[in-house]
N, C-alpha and C positions, 0 to 999 in steps of 0.2 A: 508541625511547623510547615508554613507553605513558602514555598521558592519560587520568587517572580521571574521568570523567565527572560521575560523582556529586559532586563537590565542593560538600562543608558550608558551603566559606566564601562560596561565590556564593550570592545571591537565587536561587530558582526563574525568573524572569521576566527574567532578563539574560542575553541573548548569549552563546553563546562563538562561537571560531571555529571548532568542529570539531564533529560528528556521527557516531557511531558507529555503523555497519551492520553487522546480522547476517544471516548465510545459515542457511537451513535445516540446512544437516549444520554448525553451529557455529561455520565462522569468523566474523570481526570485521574491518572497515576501515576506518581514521581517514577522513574525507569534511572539506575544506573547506566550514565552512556557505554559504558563495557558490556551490558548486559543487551541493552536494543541493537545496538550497529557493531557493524564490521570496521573497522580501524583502519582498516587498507581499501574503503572506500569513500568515497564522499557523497553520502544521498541528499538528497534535499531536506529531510529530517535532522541532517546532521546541523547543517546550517540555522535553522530555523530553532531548532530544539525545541521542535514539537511533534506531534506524528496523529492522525486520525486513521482511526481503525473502524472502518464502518460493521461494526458486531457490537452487538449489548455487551456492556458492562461483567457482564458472568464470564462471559468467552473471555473478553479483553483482559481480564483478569488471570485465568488460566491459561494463555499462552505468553502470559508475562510469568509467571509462576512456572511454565517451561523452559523461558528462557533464560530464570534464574537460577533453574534446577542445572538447564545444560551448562552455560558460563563457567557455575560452583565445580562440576564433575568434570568438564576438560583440563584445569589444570593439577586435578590428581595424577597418578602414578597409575600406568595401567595394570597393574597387577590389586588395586583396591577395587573392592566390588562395589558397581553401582547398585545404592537400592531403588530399582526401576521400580519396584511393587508401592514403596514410602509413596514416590508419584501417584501413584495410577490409584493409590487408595481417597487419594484425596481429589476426586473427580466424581462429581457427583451422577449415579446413570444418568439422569432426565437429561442432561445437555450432552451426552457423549456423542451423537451424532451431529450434531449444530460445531460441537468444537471439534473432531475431526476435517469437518470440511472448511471451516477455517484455517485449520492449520496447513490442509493441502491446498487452498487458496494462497496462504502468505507463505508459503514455502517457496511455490511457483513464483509466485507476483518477485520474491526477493533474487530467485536466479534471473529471472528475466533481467532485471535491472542490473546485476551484476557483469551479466552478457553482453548486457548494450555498454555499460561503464567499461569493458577491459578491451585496452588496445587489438 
């Protein structure tokens, strides 16, 4: 099922729950907004509810699939064990270095932003 984003009949400034992400060679991925952003802040994705991630489609896809893995496991119990290995089996070698540098790209790029956002 696909979700228009653009919806006339919502306010610009109201929530939804979903964020659209585009890769560079043109796919698109519904993103739970719990899962892409921070709540305690307001980025311009948030707004827009859309977000471009300039990395192929394979990467964009596995750092959405980490930050669905991480979302799911923060709010367990700390005493249940993460399966970190479940992860990391499902990474295929050939792109392990293209998506490490990604993620320490958008790791950085999101504190920056975070730094510049807080009083």
């Amino acid at each position: 099922m696909d979700v228009e984003m653009g919806n006339s009949t919502l306010p610009a400034d109201q929530p939804t729950d979903w964020i659209r992400v585009y890769s560079q060679d043109g796919f698109s991925f519904l993103v739970k907004r719990s899962v892409l952003l921070d709540s305690a802040n307001s980025y311009k994705e948030s707004r827009a509810r859309t977000c471009v991630i300039s990395e192929r489609a394979v990467i964009v896809e596995k750092l959405i699939d980490y930050m669905s893995f991480k979302a799911h496991y923060m709010t367990r119990s700390g005493k249940e064990e993460i399966p970190v290995n479940e992860f990391l089996e499902r990474i295929p070698p050939e792109i392990v270095l293209e998506l490490l540098l990604a993620a320490d790209y958008h790791a950085r790029r999101i504190r920056e932003i975070s730094m510049r956002d807080t009083p």
